[in-house]
C-alpha distance (Angstrom), angle and dihedral (degrees) to the residues before:
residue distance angle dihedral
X1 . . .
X2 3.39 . .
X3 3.94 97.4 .
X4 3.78 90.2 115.2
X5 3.91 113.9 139.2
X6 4.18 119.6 -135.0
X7 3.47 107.1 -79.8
X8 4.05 122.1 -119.6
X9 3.34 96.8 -100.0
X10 3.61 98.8 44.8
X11 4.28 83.1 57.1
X12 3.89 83.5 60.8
X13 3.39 112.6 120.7
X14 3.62 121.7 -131.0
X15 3.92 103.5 -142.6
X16 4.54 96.0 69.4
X17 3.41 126.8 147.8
X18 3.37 129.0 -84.4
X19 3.43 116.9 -77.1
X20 3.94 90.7 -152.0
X21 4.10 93.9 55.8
X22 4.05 99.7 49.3
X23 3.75 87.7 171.8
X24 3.87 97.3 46.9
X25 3.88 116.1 110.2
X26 4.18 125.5 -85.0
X27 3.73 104.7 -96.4
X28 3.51 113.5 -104.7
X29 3.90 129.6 -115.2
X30 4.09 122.2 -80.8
X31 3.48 114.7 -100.4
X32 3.56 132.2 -137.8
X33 3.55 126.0 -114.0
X34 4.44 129.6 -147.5
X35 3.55 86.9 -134.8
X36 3.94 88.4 72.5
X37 3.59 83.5 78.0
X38 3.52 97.5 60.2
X39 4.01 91.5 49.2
X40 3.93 84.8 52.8
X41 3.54 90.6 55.8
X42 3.48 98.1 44.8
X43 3.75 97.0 51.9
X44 3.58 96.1 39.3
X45 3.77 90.1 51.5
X46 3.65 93.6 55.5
X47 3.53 83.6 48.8
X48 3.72 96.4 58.6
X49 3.53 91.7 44.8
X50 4.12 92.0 49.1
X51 4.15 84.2 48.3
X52 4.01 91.0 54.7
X53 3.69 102.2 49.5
X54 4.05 96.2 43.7
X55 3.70 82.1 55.3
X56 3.73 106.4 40.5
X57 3.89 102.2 100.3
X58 4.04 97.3 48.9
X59 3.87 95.1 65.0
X60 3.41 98.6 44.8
X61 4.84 100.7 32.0
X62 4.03 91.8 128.1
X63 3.85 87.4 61.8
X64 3.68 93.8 24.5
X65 4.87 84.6 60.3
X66 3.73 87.7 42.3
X67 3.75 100.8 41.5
X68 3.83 94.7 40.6
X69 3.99 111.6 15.7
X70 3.67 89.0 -106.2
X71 3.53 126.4 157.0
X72 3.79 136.5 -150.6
X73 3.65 88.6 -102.1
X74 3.79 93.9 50.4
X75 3.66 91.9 47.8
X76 4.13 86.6 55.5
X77 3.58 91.0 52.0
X78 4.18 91.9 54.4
X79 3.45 91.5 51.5
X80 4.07 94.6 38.6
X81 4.33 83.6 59.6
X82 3.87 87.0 78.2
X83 4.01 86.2 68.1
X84 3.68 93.8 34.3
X85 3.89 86.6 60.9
X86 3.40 93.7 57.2
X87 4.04 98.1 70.1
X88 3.86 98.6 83.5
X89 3.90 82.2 51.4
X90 4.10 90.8 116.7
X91 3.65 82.8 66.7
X92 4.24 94.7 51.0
X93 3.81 90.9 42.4
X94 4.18 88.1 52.1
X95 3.75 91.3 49.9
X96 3.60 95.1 51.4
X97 3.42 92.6 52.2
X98 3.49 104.2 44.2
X99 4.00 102.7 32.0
X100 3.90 101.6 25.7
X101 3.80 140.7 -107.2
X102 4.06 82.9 -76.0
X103 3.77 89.9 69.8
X104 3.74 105.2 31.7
X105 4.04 83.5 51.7
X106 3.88 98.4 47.4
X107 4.17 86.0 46.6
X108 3.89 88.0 57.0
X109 3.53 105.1 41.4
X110 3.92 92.2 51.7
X111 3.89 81.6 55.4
X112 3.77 86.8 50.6
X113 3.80 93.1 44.6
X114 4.08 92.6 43.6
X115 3.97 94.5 41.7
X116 4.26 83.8 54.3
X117 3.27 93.4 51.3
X118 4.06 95.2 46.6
X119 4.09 89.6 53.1
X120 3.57 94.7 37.5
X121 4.25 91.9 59.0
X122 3.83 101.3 113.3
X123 3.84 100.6 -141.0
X124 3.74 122.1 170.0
X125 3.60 91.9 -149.8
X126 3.92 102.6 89.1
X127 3.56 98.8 -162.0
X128 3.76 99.9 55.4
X129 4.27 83.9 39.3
X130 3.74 91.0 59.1
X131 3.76 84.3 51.2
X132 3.13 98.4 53.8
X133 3.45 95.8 49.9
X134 3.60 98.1 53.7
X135 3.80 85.0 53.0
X136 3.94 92.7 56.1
X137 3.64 95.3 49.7
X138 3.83 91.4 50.3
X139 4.13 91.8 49.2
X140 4.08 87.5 43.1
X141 4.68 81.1 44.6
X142 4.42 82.3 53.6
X143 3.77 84.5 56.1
X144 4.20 95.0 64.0
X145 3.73 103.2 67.1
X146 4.06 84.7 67.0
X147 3.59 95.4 36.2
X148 3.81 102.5 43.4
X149 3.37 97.7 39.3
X150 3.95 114.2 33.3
X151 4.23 93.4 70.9
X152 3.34 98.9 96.9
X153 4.15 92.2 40.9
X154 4.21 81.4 57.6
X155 3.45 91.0 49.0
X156 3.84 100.3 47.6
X157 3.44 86.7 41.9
X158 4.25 103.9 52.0
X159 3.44 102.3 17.3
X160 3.83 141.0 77.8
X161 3.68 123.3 -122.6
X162 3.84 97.3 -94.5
X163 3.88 96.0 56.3
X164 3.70 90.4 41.4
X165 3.85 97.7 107.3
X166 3.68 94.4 37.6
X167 3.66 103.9 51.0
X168 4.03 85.3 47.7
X169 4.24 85.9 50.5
X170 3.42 82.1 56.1
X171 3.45 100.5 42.5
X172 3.65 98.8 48.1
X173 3.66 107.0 43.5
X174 3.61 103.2 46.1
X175 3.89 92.4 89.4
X176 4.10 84.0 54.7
X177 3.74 83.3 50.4
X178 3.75 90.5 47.1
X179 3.96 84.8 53.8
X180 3.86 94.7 48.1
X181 3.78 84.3 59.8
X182 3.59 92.6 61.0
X183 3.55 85.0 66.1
X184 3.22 101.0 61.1
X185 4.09 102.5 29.5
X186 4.13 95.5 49.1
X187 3.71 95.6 52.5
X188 4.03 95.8 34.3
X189 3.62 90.4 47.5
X190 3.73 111.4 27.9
X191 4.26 118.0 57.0
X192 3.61 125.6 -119.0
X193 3.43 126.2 -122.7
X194 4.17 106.7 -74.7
X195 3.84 85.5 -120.2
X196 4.01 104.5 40.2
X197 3.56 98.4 53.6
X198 3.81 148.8 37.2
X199 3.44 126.5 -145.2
X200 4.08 136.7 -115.3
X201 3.71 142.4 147.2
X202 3.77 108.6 -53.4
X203 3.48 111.3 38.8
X204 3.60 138.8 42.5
X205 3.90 121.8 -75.7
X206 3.94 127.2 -125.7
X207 3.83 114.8 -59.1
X208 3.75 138.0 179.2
X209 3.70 122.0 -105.5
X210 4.00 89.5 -92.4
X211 3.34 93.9 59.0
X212 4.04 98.2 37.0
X213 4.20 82.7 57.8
X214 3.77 93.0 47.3
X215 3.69 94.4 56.1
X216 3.68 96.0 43.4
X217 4.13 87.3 56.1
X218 3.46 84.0 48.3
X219 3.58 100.7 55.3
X220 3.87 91.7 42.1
X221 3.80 88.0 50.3
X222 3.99 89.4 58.8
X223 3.68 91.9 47.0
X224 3.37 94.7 47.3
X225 3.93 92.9 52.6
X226 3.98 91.0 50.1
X227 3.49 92.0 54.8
X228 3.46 91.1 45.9
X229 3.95 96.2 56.0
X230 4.30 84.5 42.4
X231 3.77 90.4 58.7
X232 3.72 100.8 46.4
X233 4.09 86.8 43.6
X234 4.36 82.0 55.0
X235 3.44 89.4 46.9
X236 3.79 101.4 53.7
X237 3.99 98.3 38.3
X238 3.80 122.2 12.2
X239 4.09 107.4 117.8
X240 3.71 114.4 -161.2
X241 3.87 94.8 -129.6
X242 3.69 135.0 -13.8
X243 3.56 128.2 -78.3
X244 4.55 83.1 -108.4
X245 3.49 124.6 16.1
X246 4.04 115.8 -109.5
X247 3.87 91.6 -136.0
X248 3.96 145.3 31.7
X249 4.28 80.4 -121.1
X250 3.90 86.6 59.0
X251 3.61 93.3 45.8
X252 3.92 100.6 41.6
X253 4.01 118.4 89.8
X254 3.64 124.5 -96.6
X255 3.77 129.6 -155.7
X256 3.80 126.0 -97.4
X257 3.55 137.2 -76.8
X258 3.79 88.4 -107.8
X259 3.88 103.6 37.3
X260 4.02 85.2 45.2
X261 3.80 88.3 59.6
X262 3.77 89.3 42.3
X263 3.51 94.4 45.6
X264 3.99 95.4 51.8
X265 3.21 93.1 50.3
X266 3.83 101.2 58.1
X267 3.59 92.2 41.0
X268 3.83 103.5 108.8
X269 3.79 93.0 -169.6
X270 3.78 93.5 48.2
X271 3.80 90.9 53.9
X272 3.71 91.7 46.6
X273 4.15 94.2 52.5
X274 3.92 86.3 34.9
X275 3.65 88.2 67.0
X276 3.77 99.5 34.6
X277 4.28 83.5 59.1
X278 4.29 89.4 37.0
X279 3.88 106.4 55.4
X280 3.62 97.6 46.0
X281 3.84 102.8 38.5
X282 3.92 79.4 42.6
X283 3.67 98.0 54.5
X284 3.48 99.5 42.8
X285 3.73 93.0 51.3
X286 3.53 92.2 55.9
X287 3.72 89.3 38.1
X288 4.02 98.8 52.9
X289 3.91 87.9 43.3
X290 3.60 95.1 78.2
X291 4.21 94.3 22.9
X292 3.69 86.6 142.0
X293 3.74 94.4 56.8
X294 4.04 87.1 49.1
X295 3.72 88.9 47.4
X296 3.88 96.8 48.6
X297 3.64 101.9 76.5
X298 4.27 85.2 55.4
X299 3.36 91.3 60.5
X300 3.77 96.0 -100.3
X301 3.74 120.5 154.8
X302 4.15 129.7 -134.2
X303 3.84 89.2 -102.0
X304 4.07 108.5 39.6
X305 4.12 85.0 49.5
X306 4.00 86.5 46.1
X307 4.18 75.4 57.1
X308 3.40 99.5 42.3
X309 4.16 93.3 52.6
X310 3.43 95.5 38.8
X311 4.61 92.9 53.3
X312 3.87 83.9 40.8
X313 3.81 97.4 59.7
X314 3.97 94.6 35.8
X315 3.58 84.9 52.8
X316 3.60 92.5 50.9
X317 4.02 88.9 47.3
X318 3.55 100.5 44.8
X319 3.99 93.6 50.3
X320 4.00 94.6 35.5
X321 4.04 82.2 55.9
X322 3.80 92.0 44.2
X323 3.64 97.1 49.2
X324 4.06 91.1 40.7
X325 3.99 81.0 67.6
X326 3.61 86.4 45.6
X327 3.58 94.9 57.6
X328 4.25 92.2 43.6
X329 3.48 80.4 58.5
X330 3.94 107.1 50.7
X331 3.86 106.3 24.2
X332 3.57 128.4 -155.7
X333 4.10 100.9 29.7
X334 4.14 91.2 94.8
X335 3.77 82.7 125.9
X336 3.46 100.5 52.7
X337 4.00 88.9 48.0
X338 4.34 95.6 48.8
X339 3.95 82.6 46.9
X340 4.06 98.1 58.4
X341 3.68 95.3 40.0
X342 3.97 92.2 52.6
X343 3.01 93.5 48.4
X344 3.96 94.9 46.4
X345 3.64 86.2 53.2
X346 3.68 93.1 46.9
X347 3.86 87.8 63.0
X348 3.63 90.8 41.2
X349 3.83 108.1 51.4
X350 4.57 80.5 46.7
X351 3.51 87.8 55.3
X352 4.20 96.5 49.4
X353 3.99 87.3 41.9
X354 3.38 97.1 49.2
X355 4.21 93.0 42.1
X356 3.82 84.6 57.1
X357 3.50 96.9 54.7
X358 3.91 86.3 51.2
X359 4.05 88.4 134.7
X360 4.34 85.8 62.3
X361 4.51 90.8 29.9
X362 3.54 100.6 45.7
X363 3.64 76.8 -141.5
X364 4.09 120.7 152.1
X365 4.02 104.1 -98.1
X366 3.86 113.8 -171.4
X367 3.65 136.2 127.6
X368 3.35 105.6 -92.4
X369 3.64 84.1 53.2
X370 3.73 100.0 53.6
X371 4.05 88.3 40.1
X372 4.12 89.2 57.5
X373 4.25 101.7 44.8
X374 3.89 84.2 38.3
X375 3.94 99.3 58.4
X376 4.08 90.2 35.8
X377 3.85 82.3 61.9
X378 3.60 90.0 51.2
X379 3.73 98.5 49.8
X380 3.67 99.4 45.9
X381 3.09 102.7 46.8
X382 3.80 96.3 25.0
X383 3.82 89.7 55.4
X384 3.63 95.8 51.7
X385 3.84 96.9 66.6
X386 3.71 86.4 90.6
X387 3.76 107.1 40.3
X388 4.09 79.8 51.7
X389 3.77 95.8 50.8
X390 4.00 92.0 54.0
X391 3.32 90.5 43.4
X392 3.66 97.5 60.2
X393 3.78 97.1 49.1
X394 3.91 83.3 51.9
X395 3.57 89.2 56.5
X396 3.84 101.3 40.2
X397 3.61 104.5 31.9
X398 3.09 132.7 157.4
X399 3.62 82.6 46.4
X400 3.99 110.6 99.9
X401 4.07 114.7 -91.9
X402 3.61 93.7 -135.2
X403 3.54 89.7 59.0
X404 3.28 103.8 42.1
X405 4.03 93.2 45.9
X406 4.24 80.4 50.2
X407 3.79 93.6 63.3
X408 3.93 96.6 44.7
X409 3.79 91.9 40.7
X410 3.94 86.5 56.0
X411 3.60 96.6 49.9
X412 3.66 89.4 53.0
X413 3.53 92.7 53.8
X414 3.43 87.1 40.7
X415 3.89 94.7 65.7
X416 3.86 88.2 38.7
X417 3.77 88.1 62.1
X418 3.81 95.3 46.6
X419 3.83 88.1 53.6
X420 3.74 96.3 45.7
X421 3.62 93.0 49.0
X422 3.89 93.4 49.2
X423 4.18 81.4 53.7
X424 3.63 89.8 58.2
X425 3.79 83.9 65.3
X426 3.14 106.5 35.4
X427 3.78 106.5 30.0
X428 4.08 94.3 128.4
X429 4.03 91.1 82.2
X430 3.74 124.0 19.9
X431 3.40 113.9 -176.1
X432 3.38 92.7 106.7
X433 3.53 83.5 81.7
X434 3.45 107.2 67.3
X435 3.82 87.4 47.6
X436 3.80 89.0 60.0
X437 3.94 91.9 48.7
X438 3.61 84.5 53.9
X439 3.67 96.6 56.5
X440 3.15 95.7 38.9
X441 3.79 94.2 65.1
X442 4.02 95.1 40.1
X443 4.34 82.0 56.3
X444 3.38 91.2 47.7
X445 4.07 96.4 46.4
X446 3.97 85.5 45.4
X447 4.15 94.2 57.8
X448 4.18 94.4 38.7
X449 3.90 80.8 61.9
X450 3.46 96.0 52.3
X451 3.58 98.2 40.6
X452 3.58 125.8 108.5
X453 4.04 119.8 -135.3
X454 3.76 120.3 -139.2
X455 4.29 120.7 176.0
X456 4.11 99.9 -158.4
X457 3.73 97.3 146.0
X458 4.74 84.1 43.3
X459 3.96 86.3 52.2
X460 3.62 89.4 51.4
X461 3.72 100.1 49.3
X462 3.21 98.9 38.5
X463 4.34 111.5 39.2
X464 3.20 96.4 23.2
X465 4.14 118.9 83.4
X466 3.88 131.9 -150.6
């Protein structure tokens, strides 16, 4: 069931010789263009920028309640908006295919742009403000099925075989990059409550509300201004595809927008890695979105979890990049890879729950502690968005990246949702949490090990001539 390879003539590439010239020469390979690098920086910029304002409010929630009235619950439900926007994502996935990254890209950086704008409005009235709010963080959630899913559809589609795994490492985790910065730039920026929080060298001291709600508007000001200048740079130069293809796999045809969805979804083994990548990346989205509220009960303050989030996703960026190389390098062991880091953070996420339940462990629970299990979460699983990603279009192709990238992507924000909108009921202890970021790596490990590796899209590139 659904374990059937590409066909032959699916392999065929697109670019042949001429039919009327039988003696005429085989057509050489695509090249590869420097203005691929521009397109990566563009999209992944956009990314970043998407990644910091879906998680502004969790860093910063005791200023966020004072500032704004907010509660716990309310902040769950700003950060849960990333997943909501993510169920017209049919819709996203359809445009990319049919019109071209150029159009699916423009569509979700105007959301980006208009959803800055609605949050950034600087009403007195705080009821209509808080609405307002909500509604720019759902526009700026409408922007992820594009972002978090199109990498390795750039990739495939500018770069040669080599770079493959790299530019999608890029590609993919700058909008986790963009959320590490929220780490850092709500608590540096944006005061803590004058009795939460005490001051010292890096971050801003204790401030009344006035001043908490001045800094926020500031911060969404500057956000809004960057992703202003990112969608006007989109809008005057961001081609589709290049003027050649950089491989045979670029060149060759893929299936439909309708058999692709048809084919996914009868594929037993794609629905068996699909949910080894979904529930972890899932959970821990959900999970590092409200880190501080985790954190609190150990005694953590705003700042040092700020810290803590911000080292674990860097780590997780950093290493996913590193090992993307890795795998450009040695092809055909993206198995092996996924397997190691779940189980690495396996181990990890037992060792942080168990450390926070130090009063029932007897284990040792201090900073430094808490700082090392959380950023070995963070890189395993972090790191292995990637190595997933080019694993699935090995698995499914001929069946369009974007699309299969869209249907993964939404199952990841489809378990983030569930978990945020269990938090909205059950926000008063979170432990529960930790537990579920546990399990979610030991299912994970279980199906990687089970899980059958095929290389379509490798045989293509590399036996099969142009």
């Amino acid at each position: 069931m659904g374990a059937v390879s590409s066909t032959e003539a699916e392999r065929e590439p697109l670019l042949v010789p001429s039919l009327a010239e039988p003696n005429a020469p085989p057509v050489v390979h695509g090249r590869v263009y420097r203005r691929r690098w521009l397109v990566l920086a563009l999209f992944s910029l956009l990314g970043l920028m998407q990644g910091m304002v879906w998680n502004f409010w969790g860093p910063i929630q005791n200023s966020a309640m004072h500032a704004y009235g907010f509660t716990k619950s309310d902040i769950a439900v700003l950060v849960l908006w990333g997943p909501v926007g993510y169920v017209p994502w049919l819709l996203f996935m359809w445009l990319m295919d049919k019109r071209g990254l150029r159009s699916s890209l423009l569509l979700s950086g105007f959301l980006m742009l208009l959803g800055s704008i609605l949050r950034s409005v600087p009403l007195i009235q705080e009821p209509l403000r808080r609405w307002l709010i909500h509604g720019g963080q759902f526009l700026n959630g409408l922007a992820g099925p594009t972002i978090m899913s199109a990498g390795p559809y750039l990739s495939t589609t500018w770069f040669a075989p080599d770079q493959r795994a790299t530019a999608t490492a890029v590609a993919s985790l700058f909008c986790y990059l963009g959320g590490a910065a929220s780490f850092v730039v709500g608590p540096l920026v944006v005061p803590a409550p004058n009795d939460t929080q005490q001051t010292s060298f890096w971050r801003a001291g204790p401030g009344s509300d006035t001043s908490i709600r001045d800094r926020i508007q500031l911060v969404m000001y500057a956000e809004l201004g960057a992703i202003a200048v990112l969608f006007v740079a989109v809008l005057l130069y961001f081609p589709s595809r290049p003027p050649l293809p950089p491989s045979v796999a670029a060149a060759s045809q893929r299936l439909s927008y309708r058999s692709s969805i048809c084919r996914l979804l009868s594929n037993f083994r794609f629905l068996m890695i699909a949910l080894a990548y979904a529930v972890p990346t899932g959970v821990i989205a959900g999970w590092s979105g409200v880190l501080d509220m985790v954190l609190t009960p150990a005694k953590v303050s705003q700042t040092d979890a700020g810290w803590i989030g911000f080292w674990s996703v860097i780590g997780g960026c950093v290493f996913g990049i590193a090992m993307a190389k890795f795998a450009d390098s040695i092809r055909g062991m993206l198995k092996l890879i996924l397997v190691l880091m779940l189980a690495g953070a396996s181990l990890a996420s037992t060792w942080f729950t168990l450390t926070c339940l130090s009063q029932y462990t007897h284990l040792p629970s201090t900073t430094a502690i808490l700082y090392t299990s959380c950023i070995l979460i963070g890189i395993f699983i972090n790191s292995s968005v990637p190595i997933f990603f080019e694993l699935f279009i090995e698995t499914v192709y001929p069946v369009p990246e974007g699309i299969t990238c869209g249907v993964v992507t939404f199952l990841g924000n489809l378990v983030t949702g569930l978990l945020l909108f269990f938090l909205t009921f059950y926000c008063t202890e979170v432990s529960w949490m930790n537990w579920c970021l546990v399990g979610s790596c030991l299912f994970s490990l279980v199906l990687l090990l089970f899980f059958r590796e095929t290389y379509d899209r490798l045989y293509l590139d590399v036996f099969v001539s142009v």
